[in-house]
N, C-alpha and C positions, 0 to 999 in steps of 0.2 A: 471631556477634552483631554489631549495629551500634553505632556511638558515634555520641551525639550532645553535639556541642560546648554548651559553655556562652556565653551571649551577653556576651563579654569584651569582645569589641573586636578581639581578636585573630583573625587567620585560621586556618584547619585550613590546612596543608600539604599539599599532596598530589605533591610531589617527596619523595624517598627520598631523606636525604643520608646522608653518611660519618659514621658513629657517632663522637662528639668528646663525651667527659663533660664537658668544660668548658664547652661550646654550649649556653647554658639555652634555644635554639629546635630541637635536634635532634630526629631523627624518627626513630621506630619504624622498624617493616618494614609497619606499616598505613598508614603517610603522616601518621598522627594527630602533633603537636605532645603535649608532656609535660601541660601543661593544659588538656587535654580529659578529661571526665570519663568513665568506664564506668558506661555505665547500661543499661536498659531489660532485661538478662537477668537483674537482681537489685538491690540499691538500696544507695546510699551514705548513710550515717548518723555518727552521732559517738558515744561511749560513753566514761564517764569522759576526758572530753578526748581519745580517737583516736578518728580518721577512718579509715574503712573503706570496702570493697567489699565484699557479699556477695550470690553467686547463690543461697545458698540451701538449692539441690538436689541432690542427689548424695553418693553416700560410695565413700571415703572425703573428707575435707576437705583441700584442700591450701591452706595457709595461705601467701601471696607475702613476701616480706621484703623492699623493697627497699637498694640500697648507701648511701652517703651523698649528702644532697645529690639524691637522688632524690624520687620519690613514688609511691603507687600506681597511678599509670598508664602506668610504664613496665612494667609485666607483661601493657597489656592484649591483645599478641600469645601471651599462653598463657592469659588470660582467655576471650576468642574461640572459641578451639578446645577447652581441657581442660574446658570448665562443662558440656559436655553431656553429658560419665560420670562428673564428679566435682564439689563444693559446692568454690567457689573463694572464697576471703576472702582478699582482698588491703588489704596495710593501709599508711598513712600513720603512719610512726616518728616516733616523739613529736618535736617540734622542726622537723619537716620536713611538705611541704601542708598542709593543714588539721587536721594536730592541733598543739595544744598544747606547747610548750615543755617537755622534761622536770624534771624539780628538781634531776638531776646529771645531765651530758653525758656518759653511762659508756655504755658496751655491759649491763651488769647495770640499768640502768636502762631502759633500753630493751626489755629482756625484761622485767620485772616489768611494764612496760605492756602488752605482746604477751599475758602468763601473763593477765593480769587481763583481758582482753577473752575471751579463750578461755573463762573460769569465767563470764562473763557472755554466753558463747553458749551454753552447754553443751557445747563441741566438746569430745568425749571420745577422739575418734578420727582425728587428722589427721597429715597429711604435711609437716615445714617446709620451703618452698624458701626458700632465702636466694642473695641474690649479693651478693658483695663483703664491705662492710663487715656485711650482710644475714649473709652465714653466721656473722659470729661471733654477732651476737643469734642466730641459730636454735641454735648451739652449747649460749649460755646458757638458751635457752627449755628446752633439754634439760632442763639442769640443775634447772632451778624446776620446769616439770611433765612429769616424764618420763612418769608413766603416761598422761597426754593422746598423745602421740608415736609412731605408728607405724613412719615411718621419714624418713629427713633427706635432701633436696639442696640438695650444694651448686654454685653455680653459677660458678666461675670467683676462686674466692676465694682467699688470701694470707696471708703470714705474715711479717711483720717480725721482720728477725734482728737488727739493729743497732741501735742508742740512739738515742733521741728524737732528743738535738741530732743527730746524723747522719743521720740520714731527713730532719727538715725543713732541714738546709744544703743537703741534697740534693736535694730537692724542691721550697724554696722558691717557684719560681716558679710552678709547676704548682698547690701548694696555696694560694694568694694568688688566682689565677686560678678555680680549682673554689669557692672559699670564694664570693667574688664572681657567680659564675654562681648559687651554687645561692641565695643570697640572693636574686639578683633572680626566681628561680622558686619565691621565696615560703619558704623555710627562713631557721629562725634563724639567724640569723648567731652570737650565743653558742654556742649549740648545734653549730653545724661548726665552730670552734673546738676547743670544746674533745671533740670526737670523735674529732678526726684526732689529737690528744694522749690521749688513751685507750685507743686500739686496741695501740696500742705496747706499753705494758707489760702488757695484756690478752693481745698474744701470747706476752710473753715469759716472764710468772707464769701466765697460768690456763689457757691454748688446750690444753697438754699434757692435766694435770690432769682437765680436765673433759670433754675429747675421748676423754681411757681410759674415762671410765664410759660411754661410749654404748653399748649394748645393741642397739640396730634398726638393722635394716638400713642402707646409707647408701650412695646414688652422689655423685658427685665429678665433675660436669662442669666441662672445662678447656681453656680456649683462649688463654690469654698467661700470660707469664713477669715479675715484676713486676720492674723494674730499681730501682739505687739511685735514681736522680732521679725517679722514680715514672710514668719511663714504659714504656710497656708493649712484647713483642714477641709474636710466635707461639709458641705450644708447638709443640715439636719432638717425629715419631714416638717417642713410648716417655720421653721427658723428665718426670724427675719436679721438680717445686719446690720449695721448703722448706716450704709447705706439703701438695704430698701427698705429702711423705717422712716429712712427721709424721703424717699423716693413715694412712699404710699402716701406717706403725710400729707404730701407739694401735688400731685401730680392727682388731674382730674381724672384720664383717658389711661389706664395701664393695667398691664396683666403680668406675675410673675410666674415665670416656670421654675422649679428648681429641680434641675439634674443631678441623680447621685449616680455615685461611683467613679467620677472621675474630678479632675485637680483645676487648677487655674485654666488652661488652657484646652478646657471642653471644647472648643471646637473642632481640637485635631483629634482629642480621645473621643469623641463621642458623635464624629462628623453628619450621621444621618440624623439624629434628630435634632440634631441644633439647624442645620439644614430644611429640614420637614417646618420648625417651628420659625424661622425667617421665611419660607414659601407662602406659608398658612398666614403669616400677620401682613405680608407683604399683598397676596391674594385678595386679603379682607379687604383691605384700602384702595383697589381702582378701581 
């Protein structure tokens, strides 16, 4: 499908740079900039305060989640490609592009707005992909409407083992810098606050918990190792991380892939087979 930019002011990109989550100008594997809209294979609208993508057509549904500090259009390289056998809704997480600010900066709030657009499509049968901060709402989306949920990916996601204060001494710089970027690409700023404060004890009380009830199927795509200062390396052949050692642990129905050569953000570096491997898990299940 094609993208057609919005008249911002800003230019489309059409150099490929080095995926940097803190770059609020970095670019896909399309050349598109993160504020460029997806359009014309399906239509972007608002509902109860979130903003969405939706093509519409296809089943099963595969629902996008993006990380923090993101927006919906960083998925539009599996938008492109997976809308033509499968209904793509990719969505804007409350606080961040063009939805609304949520009422608490929690990952359970951020799924009850996910749960609540779903009951307001009728989507009774879909796929969550989440990345990042993205798989822990698609975790919780579980939890709120699991009969909606066919099967879950996750994409490159993490698990904080150490205490708040230690994560952010430890990462201070990184998160002062990401904060700042994703505000200027239009996120609350309250909101990444207190998110990157939330995820924390979300991993350390409920990630377990709510990741044993998962019943459907589930793959695990994996391409970095999350360090203490919160920066990232390569996952190593056969390496598992604290999060898919919980992941293996809890979960009945899952498969890990792990992708080398590219960084956090293997979806835009490495679009066809992460693509190929969402096709292929999505295929298996209808």
């Amino acid at each position: 499908m094609s993208v057609t930019p919005k008249q911002t002011g800003s230019a489309v990109s059409s150099t490929k740079k080095t995926a940097d989550p803190t770059d609020p100008n970095w670019a896909n594997t399309t050349g598109v900039r993160l504020r460029q809209p997806v359009t014309e294979k399906g239509a972007t609208t608002t509902i109860a305060g979130v903003h969405f993508f939706d093509s519409k057509q296809g089943r099963p549904t595969l629902v996008f989640l993006h990380g923090l500090g993101r927006m919906l259009e960083c998925w539009i390289g599996q938008i492109e490609a997976l809308s033509k056998d499968f209904r793509c809704l990719a969505v804007d997480l409350p606080g961040h592009g063009q939805s609304v600010p949520p009422a608490e900066p929690t990952v359970p709030s951020l799924a009850s707005a996910v749960g609540v657009l779903l009951k307001e499509l009728a989507v009774e049968d879909c796929i969550l992909v989440g990345h990042s901060m993205g798989c822990r709402v698609a975790t919780r989306v579980w939890h709120d409407a699991a009969p909606r949920v066919r099967g879950i990916v996750y994409v490159d996601g993490s698990l904080f083992v150490s205490s708040a204060d230690e994560v952010h001494a430890g990462g201070r710089h990184y998160i002062a810098k990401a904060i700042a970027n994703a505000v200027e690409n239009g996120a609350d700023e309250a909101t990444q606050r207190g998110l990157w404060r939330s995820q924390i004890p979300w991993d350390q009380a409920r990630a377990r918990p709510i990741l044993q009830s998962v019943s459907v199927p589930v793959l695990l795509i994996q391409s970095t190792v999350l360090n203490a200062d919160r920066s990232r390396r390569e996952i190593a052949p056969g390496e598992l991380t604290p999060w898919l050692e919980l992941a293996s642990d809890v979960l009945g129905r899952y498969r890990i892939e792990r992708i080398a050569g590219a960084g956090h953000f293997v979806h835009h570096e490495k679009t066809d087979r992460v693509n190929q491997l969402i096709a292929g898990f999505s295929a298996s299940l209808s």
